[in-house]
C-alpha positions as CSV (number, residue, x, y, z in Angstrom):
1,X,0.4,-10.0,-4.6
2,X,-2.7,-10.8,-2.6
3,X,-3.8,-13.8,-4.8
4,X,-0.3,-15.5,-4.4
5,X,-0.6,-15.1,-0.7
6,X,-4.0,-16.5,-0.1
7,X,-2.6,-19.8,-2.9
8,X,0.0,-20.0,-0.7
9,X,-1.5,-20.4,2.7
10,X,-4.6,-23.1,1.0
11,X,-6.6,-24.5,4.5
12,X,-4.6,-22.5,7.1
13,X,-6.1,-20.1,9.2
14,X,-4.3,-16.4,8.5
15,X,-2.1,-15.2,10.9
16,X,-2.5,-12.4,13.5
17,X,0.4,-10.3,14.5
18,X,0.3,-7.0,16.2
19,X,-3.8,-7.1,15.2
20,X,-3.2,-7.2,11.5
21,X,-4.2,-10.3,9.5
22,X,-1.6,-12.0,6.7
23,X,-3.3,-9.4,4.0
24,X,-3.1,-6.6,6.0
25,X,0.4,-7.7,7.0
26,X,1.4,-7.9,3.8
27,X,0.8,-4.4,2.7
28,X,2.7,-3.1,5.8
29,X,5.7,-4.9,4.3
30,X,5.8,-3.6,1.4
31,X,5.1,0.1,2.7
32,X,7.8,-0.6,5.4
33,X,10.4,-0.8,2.0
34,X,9.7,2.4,1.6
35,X,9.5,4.3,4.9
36,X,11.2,7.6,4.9
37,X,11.3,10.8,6.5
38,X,12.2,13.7,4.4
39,X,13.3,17.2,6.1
40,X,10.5,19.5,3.8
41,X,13.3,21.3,2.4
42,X,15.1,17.4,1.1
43,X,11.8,16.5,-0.2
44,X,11.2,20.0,-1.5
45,X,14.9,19.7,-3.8
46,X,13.9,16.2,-4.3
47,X,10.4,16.7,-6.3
48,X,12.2,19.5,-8.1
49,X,15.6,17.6,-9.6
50,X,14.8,14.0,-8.8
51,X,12.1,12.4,-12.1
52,X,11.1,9.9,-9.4
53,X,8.2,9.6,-6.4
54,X,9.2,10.6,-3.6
55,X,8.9,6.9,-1.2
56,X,5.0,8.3,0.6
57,X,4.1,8.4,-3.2
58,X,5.5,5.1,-4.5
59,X,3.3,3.0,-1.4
60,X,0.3,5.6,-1.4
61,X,-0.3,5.5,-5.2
62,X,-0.5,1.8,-6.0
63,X,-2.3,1.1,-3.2
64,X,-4.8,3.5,-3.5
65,X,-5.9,2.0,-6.3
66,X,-5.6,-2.1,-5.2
67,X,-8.9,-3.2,-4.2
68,X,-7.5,-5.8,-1.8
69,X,-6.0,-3.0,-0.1
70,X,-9.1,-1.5,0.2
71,X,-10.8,-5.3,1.4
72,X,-7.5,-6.0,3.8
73,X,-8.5,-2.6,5.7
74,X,-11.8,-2.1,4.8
75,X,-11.7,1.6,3.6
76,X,-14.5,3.3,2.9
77,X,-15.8,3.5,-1.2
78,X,-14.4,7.0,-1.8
79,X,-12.1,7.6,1.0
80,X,-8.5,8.7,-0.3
81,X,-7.0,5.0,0.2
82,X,-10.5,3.7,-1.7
83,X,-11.0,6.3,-4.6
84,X,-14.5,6.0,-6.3
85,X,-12.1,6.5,-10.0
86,X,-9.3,4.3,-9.3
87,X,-6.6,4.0,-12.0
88,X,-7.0,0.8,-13.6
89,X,-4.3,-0.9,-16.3
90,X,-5.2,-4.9,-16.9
């Protein structure tokens, strides 16, 4: 996701809106898919019928292991959003 965006903008200097740079930017949009707010009991029935994340766990978890995410916002080596053992697949 972050590779395509920095071919895509070659020579041009990133974008700032609302303080956040196009990398950061990006990441908000895709969390912003998924905001939510579950009453506890909805979220509760949901993690006990539903075989699917609830929408906190579908942004958290990928991310969480992205280390542009951890580069766009500069977390901390071993801070929850910048796990030392981060799940790795390719």
């Amino acid at each position: 996701m972050i590779s395509a965006l920095r071919a895509n903008r070659r020579g041009q200097s990133p974008s700032n809106v609302g303080g956040f740079d196009d990398e950061q930017q990006a990441f908000i949009a895709f969390a912003q898919v998924w905001c939510t707010n579950y009453r506890p009991e909805a979220a509760r029935t949901q993690a006990l019928t539903n075989p699917h994340s609830t929408a906190q766990w579908r942004v958290n978890g990928p991310v969480s292991d992205n280390p542009d995410f951890a580069a766009a916002f500069k977390c901390a080596a071993g801070s929850p959003m910048a796990p030392v053992n981060r799940c790795t697949v390719w």
